[in-house]
C-alpha positions as CSV (number, residue, x, y, z in Angstrom):
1,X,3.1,9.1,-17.2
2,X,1.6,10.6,-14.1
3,X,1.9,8.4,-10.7
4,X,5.0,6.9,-11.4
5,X,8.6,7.2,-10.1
6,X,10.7,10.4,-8.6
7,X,13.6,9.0,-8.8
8,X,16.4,9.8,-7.5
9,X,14.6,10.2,-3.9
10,X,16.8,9.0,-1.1
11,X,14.4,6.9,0.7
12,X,11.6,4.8,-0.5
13,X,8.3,4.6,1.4
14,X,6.5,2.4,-1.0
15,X,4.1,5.0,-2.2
16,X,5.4,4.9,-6.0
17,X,7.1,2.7,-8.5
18,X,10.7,1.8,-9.5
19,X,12.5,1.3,-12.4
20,X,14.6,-1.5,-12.8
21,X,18.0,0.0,-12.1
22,X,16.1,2.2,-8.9
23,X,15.0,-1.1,-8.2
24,X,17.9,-2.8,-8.0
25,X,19.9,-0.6,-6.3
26,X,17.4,-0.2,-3.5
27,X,18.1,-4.1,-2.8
28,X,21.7,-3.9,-3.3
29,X,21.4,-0.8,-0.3
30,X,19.4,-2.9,1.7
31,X,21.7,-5.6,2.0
32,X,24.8,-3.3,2.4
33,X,23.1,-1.7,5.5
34,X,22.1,-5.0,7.0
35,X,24.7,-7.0,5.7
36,X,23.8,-9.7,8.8
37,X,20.4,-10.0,7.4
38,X,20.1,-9.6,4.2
39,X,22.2,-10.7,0.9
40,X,21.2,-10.2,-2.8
41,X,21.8,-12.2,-5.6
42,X,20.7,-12.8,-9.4
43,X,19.6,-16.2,-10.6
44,X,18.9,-16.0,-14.0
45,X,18.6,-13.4,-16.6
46,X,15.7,-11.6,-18.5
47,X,14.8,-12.0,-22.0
48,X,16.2,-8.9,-22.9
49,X,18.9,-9.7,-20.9
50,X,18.1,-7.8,-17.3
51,X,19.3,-9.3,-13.9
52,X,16.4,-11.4,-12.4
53,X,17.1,-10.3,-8.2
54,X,16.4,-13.1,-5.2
55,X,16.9,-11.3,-2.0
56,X,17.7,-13.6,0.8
57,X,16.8,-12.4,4.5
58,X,17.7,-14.2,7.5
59,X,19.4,-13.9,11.0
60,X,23.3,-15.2,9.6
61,X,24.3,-15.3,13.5
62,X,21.7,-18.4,14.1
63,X,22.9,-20.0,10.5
64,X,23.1,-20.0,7.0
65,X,19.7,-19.9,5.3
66,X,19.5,-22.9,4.0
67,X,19.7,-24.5,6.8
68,X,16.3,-23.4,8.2
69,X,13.0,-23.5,6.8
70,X,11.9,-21.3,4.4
71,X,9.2,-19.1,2.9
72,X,9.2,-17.8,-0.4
73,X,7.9,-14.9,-2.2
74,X,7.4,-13.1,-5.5
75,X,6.1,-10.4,-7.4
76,X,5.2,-8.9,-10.6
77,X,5.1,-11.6,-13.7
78,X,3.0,-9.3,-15.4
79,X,4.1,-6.5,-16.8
80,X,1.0,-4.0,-15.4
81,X,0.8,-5.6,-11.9
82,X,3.2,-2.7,-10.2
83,X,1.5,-3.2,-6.7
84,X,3.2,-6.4,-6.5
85,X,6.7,-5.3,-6.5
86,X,6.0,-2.5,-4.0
87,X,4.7,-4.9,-1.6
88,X,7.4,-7.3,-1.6
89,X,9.6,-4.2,-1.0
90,X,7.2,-3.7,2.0
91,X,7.9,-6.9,2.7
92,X,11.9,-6.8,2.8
93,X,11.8,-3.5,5.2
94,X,9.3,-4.8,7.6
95,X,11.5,-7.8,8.0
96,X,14.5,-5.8,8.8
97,X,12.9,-3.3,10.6
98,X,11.2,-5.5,12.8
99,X,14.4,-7.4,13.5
100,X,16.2,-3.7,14.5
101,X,13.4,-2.5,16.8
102,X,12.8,-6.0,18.3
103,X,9.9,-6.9,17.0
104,X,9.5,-10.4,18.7
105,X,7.7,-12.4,15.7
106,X,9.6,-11.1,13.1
107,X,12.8,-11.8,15.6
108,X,11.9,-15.4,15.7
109,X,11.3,-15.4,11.9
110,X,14.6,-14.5,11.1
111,X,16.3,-16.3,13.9
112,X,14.6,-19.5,12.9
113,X,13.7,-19.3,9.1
114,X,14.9,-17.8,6.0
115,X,12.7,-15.5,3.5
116,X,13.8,-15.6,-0.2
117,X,12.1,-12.6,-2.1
118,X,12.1,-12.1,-5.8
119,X,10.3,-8.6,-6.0
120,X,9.9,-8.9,-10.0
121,X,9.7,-12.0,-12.0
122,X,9.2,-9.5,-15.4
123,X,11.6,-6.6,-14.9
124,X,11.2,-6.5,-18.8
125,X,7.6,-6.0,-18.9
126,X,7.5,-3.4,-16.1
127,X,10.1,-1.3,-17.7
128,X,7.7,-1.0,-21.1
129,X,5.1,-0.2,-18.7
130,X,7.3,2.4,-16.4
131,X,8.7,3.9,-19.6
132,X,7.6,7.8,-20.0
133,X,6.1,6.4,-23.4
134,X,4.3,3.1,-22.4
135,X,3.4,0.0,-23.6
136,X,0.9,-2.1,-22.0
137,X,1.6,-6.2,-22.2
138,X,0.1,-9.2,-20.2
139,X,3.6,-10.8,-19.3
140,X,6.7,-10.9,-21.5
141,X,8.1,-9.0,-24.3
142,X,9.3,-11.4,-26.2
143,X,7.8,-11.8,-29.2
144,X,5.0,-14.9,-29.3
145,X,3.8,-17.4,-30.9
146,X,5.0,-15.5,-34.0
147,X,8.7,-14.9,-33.4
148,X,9.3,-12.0,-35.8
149,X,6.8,-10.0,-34.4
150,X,4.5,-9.5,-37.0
151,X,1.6,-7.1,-36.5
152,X,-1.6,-8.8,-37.5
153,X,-4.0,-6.2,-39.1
154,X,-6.1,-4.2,-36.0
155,X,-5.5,-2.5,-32.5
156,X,-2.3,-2.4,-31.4
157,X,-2.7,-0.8,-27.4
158,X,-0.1,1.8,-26.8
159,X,0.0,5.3,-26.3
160,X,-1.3,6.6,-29.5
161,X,-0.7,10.4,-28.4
162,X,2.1,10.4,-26.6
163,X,0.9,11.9,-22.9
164,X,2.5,9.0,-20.9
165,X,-1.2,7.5,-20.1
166,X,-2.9,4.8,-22.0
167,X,-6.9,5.5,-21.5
168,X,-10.0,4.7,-23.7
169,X,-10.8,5.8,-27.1
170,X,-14.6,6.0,-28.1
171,X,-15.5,6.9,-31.8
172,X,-19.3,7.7,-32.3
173,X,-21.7,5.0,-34.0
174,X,-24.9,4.0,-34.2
175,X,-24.3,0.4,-34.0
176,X,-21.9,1.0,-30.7
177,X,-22.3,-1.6,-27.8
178,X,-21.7,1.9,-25.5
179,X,-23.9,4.8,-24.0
180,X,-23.2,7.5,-21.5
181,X,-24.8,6.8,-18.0
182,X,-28.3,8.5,-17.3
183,X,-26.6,9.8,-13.8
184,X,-23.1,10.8,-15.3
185,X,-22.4,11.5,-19.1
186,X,-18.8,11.1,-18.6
187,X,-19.1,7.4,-18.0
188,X,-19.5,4.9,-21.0
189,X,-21.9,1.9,-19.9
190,X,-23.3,-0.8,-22.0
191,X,-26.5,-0.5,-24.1
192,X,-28.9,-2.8,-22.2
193,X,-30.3,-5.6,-24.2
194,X,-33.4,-4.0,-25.7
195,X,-31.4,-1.0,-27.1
196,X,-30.6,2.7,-25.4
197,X,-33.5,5.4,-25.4
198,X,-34.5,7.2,-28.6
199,X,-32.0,9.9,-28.9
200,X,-29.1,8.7,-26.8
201,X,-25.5,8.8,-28.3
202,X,-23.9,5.7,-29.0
203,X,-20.2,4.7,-29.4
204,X,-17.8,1.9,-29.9
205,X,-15.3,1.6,-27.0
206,X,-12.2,0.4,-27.6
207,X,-8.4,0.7,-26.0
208,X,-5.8,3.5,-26.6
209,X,-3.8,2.4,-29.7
210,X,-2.8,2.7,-33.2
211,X,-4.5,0.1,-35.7
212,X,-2.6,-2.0,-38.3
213,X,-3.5,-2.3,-42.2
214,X,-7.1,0.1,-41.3
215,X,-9.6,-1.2,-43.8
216,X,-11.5,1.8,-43.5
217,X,-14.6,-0.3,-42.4
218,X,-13.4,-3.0,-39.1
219,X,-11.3,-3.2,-36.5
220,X,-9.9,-6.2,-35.4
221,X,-8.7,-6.9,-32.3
222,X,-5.8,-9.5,-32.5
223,X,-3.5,-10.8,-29.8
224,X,0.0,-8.5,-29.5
225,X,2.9,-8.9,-30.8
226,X,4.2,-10.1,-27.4
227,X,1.5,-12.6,-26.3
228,X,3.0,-14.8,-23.6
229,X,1.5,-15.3,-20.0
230,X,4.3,-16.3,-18.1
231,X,2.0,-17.2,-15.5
232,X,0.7,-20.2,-17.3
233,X,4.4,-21.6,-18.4
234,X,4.7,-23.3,-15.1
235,X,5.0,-27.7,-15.6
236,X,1.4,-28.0,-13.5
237,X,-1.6,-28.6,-15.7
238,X,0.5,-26.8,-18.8
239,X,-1.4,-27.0,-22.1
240,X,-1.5,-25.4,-25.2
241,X,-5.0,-24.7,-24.8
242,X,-4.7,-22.1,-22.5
243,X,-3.8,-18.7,-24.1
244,X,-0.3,-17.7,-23.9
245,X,1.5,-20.8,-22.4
246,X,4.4,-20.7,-24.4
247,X,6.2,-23.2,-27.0
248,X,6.5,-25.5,-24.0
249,X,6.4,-25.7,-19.9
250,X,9.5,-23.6,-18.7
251,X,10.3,-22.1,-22.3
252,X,10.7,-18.6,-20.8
253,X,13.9,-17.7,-19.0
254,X,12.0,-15.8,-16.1
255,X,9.9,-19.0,-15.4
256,X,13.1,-21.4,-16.0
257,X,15.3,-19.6,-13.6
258,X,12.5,-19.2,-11.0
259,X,11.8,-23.0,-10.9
260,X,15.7,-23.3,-11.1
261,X,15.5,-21.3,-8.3
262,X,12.9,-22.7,-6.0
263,X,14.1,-26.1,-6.9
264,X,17.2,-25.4,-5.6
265,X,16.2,-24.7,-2.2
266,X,14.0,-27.4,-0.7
267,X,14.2,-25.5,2.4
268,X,11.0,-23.8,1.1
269,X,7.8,-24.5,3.2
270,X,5.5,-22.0,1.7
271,X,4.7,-19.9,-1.5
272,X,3.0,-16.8,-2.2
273,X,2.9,-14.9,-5.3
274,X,1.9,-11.3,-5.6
275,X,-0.6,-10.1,-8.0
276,X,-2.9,-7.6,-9.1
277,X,-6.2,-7.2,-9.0
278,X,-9.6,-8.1,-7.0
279,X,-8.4,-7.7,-2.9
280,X,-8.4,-11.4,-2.7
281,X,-6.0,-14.3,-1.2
282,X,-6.3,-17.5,-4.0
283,X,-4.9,-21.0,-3.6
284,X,-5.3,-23.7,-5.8
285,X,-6.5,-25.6,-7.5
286,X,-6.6,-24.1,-10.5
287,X,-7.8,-27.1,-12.5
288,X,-9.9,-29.0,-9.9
289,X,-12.7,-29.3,-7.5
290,X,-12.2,-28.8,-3.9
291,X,-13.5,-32.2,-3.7
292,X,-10.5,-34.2,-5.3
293,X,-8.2,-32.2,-3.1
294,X,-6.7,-34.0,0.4
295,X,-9.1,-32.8,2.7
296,X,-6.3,-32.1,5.5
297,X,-4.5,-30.0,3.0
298,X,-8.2,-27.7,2.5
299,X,-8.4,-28.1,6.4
300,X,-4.8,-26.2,6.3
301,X,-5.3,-23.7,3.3
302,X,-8.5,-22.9,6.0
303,X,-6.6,-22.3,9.1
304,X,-3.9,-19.9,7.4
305,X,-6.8,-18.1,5.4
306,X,-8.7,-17.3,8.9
307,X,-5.1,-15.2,9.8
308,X,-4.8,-13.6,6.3
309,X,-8.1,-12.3,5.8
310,X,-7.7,-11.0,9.5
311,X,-4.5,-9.6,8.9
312,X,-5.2,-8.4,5.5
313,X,-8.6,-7.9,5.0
314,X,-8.6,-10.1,2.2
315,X,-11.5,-13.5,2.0
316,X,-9.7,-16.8,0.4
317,X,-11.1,-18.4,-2.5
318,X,-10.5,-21.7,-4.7
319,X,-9.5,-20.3,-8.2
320,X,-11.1,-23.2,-9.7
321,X,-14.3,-23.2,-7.5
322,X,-15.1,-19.4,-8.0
323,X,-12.6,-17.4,-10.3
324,X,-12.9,-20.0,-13.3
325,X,-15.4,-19.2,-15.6
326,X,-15.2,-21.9,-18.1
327,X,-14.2,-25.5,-16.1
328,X,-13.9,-27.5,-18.8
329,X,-10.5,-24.7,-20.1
330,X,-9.2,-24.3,-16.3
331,X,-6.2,-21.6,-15.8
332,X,-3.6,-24.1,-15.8
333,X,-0.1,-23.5,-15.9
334,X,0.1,-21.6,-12.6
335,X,2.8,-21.0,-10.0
336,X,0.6,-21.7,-6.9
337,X,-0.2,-24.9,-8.6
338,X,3.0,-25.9,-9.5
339,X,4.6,-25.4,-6.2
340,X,1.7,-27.5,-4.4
341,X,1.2,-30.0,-7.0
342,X,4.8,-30.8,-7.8
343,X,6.2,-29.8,-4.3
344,X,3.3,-30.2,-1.7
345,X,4.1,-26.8,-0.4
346,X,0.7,-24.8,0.1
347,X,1.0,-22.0,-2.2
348,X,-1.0,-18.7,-2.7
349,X,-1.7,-16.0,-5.5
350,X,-2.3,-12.6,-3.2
351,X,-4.5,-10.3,-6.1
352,X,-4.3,-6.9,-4.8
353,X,-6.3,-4.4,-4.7
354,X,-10.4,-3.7,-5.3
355,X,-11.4,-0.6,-6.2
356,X,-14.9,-1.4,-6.3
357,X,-14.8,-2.4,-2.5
358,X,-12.8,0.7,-2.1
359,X,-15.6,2.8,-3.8
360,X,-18.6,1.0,-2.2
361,X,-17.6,-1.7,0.7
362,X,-18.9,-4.3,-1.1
363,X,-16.4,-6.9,-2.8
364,X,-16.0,-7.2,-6.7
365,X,-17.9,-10.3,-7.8
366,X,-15.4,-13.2,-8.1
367,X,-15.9,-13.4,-12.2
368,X,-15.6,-9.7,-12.2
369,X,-12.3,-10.6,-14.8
370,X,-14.6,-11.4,-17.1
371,X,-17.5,-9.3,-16.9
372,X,-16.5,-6.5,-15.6
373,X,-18.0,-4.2,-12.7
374,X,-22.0,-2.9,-13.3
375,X,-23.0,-0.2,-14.5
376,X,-23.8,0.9,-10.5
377,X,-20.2,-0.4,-9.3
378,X,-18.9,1.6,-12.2
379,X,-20.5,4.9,-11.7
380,X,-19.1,4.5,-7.8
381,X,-15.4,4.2,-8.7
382,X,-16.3,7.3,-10.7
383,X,-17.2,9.1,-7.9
384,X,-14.3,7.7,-6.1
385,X,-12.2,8.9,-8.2
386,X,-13.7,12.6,-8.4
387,X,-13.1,12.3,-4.5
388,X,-9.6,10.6,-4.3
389,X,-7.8,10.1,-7.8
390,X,-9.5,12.9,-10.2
391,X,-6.4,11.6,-12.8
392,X,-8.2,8.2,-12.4
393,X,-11.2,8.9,-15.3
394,X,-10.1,11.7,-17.8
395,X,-12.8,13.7,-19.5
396,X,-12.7,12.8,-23.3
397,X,-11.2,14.9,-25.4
398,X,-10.7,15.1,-29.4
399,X,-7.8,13.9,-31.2
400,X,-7.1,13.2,-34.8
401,X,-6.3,9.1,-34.9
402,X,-3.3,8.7,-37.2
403,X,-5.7,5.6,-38.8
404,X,-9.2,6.3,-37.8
405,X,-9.1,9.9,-38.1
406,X,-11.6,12.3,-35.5
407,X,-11.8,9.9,-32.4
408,X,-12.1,11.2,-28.7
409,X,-9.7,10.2,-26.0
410,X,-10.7,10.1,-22.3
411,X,-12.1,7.2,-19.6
412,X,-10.4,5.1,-17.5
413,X,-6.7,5.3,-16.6
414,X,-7.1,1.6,-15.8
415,X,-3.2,1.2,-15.0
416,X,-3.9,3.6,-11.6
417,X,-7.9,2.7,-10.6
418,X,-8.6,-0.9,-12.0
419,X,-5.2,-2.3,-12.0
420,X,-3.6,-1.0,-9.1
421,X,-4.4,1.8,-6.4
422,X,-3.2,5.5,-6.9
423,X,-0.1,5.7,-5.5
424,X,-1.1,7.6,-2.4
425,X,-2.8,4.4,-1.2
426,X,-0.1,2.0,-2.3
427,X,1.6,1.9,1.2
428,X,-1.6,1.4,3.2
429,X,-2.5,-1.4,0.9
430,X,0.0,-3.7,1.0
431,X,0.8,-3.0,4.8
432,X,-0.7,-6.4,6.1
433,X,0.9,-8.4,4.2
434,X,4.3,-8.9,5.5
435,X,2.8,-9.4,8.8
436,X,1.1,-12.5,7.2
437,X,4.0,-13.7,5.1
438,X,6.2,-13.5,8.9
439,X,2.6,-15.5,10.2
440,X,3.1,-18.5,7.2
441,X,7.0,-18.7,7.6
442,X,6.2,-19.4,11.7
443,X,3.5,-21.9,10.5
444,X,6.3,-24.1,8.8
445,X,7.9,-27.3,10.7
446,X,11.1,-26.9,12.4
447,X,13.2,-29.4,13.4
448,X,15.5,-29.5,17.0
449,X,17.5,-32.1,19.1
450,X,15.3,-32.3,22.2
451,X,17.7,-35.1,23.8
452,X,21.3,-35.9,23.6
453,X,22.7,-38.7,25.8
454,X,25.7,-41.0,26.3
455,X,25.8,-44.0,28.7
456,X,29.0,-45.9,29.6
457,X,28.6,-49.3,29.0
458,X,32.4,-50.3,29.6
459,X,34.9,-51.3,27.9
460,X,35.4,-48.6,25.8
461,X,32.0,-48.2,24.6
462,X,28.8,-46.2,25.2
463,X,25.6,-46.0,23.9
464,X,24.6,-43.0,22.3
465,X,21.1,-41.6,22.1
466,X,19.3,-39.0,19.6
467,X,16.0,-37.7,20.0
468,X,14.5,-35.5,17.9
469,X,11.4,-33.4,17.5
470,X,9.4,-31.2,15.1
471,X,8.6,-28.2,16.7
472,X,6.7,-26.9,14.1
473,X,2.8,-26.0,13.3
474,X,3.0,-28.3,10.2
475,X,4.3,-31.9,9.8
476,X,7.7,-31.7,8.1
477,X,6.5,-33.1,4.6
478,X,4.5,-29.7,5.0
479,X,1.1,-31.1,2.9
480,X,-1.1,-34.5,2.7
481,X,0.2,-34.1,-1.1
482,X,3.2,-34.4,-0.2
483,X,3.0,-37.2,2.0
484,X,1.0,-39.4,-0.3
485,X,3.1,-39.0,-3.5
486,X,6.2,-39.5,-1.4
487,X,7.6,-35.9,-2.6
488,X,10.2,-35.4,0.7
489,X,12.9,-37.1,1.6
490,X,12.7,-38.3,5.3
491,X,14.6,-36.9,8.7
492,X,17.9,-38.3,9.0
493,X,20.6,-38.2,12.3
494,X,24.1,-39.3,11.9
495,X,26.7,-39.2,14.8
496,X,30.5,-37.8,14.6
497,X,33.3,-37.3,16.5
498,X,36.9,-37.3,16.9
499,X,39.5,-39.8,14.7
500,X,39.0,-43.3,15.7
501,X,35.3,-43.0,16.6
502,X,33.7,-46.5,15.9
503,X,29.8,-47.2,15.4
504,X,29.9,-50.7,17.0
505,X,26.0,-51.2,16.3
506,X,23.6,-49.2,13.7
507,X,24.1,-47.4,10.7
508,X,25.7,-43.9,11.0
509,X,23.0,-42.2,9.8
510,X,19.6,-43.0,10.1
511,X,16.3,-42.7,8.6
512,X,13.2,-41.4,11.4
513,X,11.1,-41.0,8.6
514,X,8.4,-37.8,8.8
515,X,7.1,-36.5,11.8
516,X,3.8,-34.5,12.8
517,X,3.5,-31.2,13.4
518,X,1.6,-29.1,16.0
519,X,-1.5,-28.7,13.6
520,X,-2.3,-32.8,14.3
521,X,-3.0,-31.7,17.6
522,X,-6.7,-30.9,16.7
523,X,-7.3,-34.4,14.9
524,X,-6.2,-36.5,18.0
525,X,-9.0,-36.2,20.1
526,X,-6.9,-35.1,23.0
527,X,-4.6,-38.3,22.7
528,X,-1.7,-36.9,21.4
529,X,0.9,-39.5,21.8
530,X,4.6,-38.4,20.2
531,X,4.5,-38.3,16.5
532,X,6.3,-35.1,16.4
533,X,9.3,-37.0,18.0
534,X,12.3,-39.9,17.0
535,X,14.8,-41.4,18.9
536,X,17.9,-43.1,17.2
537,X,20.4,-44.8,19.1
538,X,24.1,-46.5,18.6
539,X,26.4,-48.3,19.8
540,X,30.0,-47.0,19.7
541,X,33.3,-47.3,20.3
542,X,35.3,-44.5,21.8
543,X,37.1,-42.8,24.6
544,X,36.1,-40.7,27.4
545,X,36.3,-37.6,26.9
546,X,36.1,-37.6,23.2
547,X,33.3,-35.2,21.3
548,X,30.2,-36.7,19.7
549,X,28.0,-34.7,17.6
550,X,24.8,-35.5,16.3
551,X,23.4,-33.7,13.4
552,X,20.2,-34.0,12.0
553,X,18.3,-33.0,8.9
554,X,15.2,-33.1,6.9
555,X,15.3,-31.0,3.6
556,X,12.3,-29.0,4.9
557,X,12.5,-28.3,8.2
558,X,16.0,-27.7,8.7
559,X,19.4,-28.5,9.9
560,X,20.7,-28.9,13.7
561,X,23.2,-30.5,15.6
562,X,24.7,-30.9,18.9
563,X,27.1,-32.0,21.0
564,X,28.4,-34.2,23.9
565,X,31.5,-35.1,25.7
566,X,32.2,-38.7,26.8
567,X,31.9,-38.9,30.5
568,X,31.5,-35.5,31.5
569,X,29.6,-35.4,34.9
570,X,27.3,-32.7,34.5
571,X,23.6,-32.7,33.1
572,X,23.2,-34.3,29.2
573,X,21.6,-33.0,26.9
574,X,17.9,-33.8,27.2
575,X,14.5,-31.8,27.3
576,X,13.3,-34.2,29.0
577,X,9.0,-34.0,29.1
């Protein structure tokens, strides 16, 4: 298959595709040369029994990861979407790299919050498409909804002759829906609805493949073998009306571990999932309006899109307000809806890549998914491609169809225009984007002991005071979801200290409940008042010279603590104003 890995190469600068193992052991090498940084781990296992790979990145020296705040990202849960996995690679070296040249956001990333990266949800599906004979799937290889795999009678897409590319096939008919354009024979474009010109050829279009139980007259076009979306077995909005959801939510081992996974670590403060195609940055909802949405969380999604599209190039849009073509049968099922809706953490589905803006600086149309470029838009990538990727569209060319007999072969290499870049521009694509994940893992809340103070109120005892602030842009239950359907656990601060310690008055740990973020400041009309800060305070019995430590935690926005000595004379431990 042309545009697809050397491997073997000793460095990697994202400008092709790995396999599995390639893949792997690039991770594995990048946490045994920064060992301080980064650590990789598996936390689950394929369905055809494949490692799934979490890569956790964070400054060790300034503590463990999950005791900070947390961003999370991940790649590739279907099968044909390569660009994803090489820009959460991109991802993973800007991070160290900016930590070893002292890059001073990415320094403060690290030093303050934790990245967890999962490069490839589908290592399964990427492999069929990576192999040197491939085979093209939406999602997962497992066999579904019919378990034994049964080929229904019609086009099966592979790669019928064996040249590592699946393409187009076009077989000449009179009744065909396709007709070469006026301006550029090679290129197939719709007949318009009053029929083509007298004379013109016409020909049905269909996708490189073999065909099932040929009747010698039709050619159906059933779903594969494998017809899972693992992008739609997420909890949120779930249905079995939506194609390829599964048997039930979380019935694929991918999407169970990767919930398992994010579960696990309510450290995480932000989502972003990497897909291909359309250049775009989505967020939900997937299933409704803008208008039933908390306004303050829209107000949010807003600010962060302003520093994507800046940083990326890419505009935001609501999925359900301008990707969904049908609303009454929403794409439900989601990630990005799952980890708002069921978390309250803002998520985002990044859909690399637009080849039409590429060929004419002018976006794809958002229901371009569905319909498909114009005939205009078309002939433009063509030329594109004549310019930049002549592999790109392949001049059709006969071949004897093991079921339909003389056919021609030819068109669109859609894996390496439509789907994803050629590989040449696969670095330069995704470059932006680490730069914003670094921007959203600084947006997150972040808790720290601002004040630290023991009075001596004799006898033995002192009063011990806590105060604690959210340093943050966001509050620490990160969303207005969140806050309303009371999905986060409040900030808590307990004290410690040496044997025979005694908390005279007060609980030793305390609730302080949630506090405010930076990104109230614009809503308080220049009143801003302290709800970013709490102060606990105790009573206790001890004597001077003993240690008291306060720690304090919220799920979200960390763990800190700190420490004072009974008595001693010099400055405590206060920020002060």
């Amino acid at each position: 298959m042309p545009d697809l890995p050397r491997t073997g190469d000793p460095e990697y600068r994202f400008d092709r595709y790995l396999r599995h193992e390639e893949l792997s052991a690039w991770l594995h090498d990048l946490a045994r040369r920064h060992p301080d940084l980064v650590a990789i781990e598996p936390y689950g296992r394929s369905h055809e029994g494949r490692d799934l790979l979490l890569a956790t990145v964070t400054d060790a020296s300034t503590g463990p990861h999950h005791t900070k705040p947390a961003h999370w990202v991940d790649a590739s849960i279907h099968a044909v979407e390569l660009t994803a996995t090489v820009a959460a690679c991109r991802l993973l070296q800007h991070l160290v790299d900016g930590y070893r040249t002292g890059e001073a956001k990415v320094v403060e990333a690290l030093r303050t919050r934790t990245f967890y990266v999962v490069p490839r949800i589908n290592p399964d599906g990427a492999e069929w498409v990576l192999a040197d004979r491939p085979r093209f799937r939406r999602s997962s290889t497992r066999p579904w909804p019919w378990h034994d795999a049964h080929r229904w009678p019609g086009l099966l897409v592979e790669d019928v002759d064996g040249d590592g590319r699946i393409l187009q096939m076009r077989i000449a008919d009179r009744d065909g829906a396709w007709m070469p354009h006026a301006h550029d024979q090679r290129l197939l474009v719709p007949v318009p609805p009053d029929g083509a010109p007298v004379g013109t050829p016409r020909y049905r279009l269909l996708r490189e493949g073999t065909v099932t139980d040929h009747d010698g007259f039709t050619i159906p076009t059933p779903d594969p073998p494998e017809g899972l979306d693992m992008n739609r077995n997420f909890p949120a909005g779930w249905s079995t009306d939506v194609p390829g959801s599964g048997d039930h939510p979380l019935s694929e081992p991918e999407i169970d571990a990767l919930v398992r996974a994010i579960v696990a670590r309510p450290n995480i403060c932000g989502y972003n999932a990497f897909h291909t195609a359309g250049g775009v940055l989505l967020r939900p909802s997937s299933t409704e309006p803008d208008a039933k949405l908390p306004p303050g969380d829209l107000w949010v999604w807003t600010q962060l899109a302003e520093t994507g599209t800046r940083m990326t190039g890419y505009p935001s849009h609501s999925v359900y307000e301008d990707f969904t073509w049908d609303t009454a049968r929403p794409m439900s099922g989601a990630a990005d809806d799952w980890v708002y809706e069921h978390l309250g953490v803002y998520g985002w589905t990044t859909e690399f890549w637009d080849v039409v803006q590429a060929a004419t600086g002018t976006k794809s149309s958002t229901l371009a998914w569905y319909v498909g470029p114009t005939d205009e838009q078309a002939l433009a990538v063509l030329g594109w491609c004549d310019r930049n990727h002549p592999a790109g569209h392949v001049d059709w060319y006969p071949f004897e169809h093991p079921q339909l007999g003389q056919v021609e072969l030819g068109g669109w290499d859609d894996l390496s225009v439509w789907t994803n870049p050629p590989v040449h521009l696969l670095s330069g694509e995704v470059e932006g984007h680490a730069r914003f994940a670094v921007h959203q893992a600084l947006c997150s809340p972040r808790l720290e002991i601002r004040h630290l103070v023991a009075v001596d109120l004799g006898d033995g005892t002192w009063r011990v005071e806590i105060g604690v602030a959210n340093t943050g842009w966001l509050p620490t239950h990160v969303s207005e979801r969140a806050a309303k359907r009371d999905l986060v656990r409040p900030v808590t601060v307990a004290i410690d200290g040496a044997r025979g310690l005694e908390v005279v008055h007060g609980p030793a740990r305390v609730r302080l409940g949630q506090l405010a973020g930076r990104s109230a400041a614009r809503f308080n009309g220049g009143n801003d008042g302290t709800p970013d800060r709490a102060l606990a305070a105790w009573i206790v019995r001890a004597r001077q010279g003993d240690t008291v430590t306060a720690v304090a935690q919220h799920p979200r926005a960390g763990t800190v603590r700190a420490s004072i000595v009974l008595g001693d004379t010099a400055a405590p431990f206060s920020g002060g104003w």
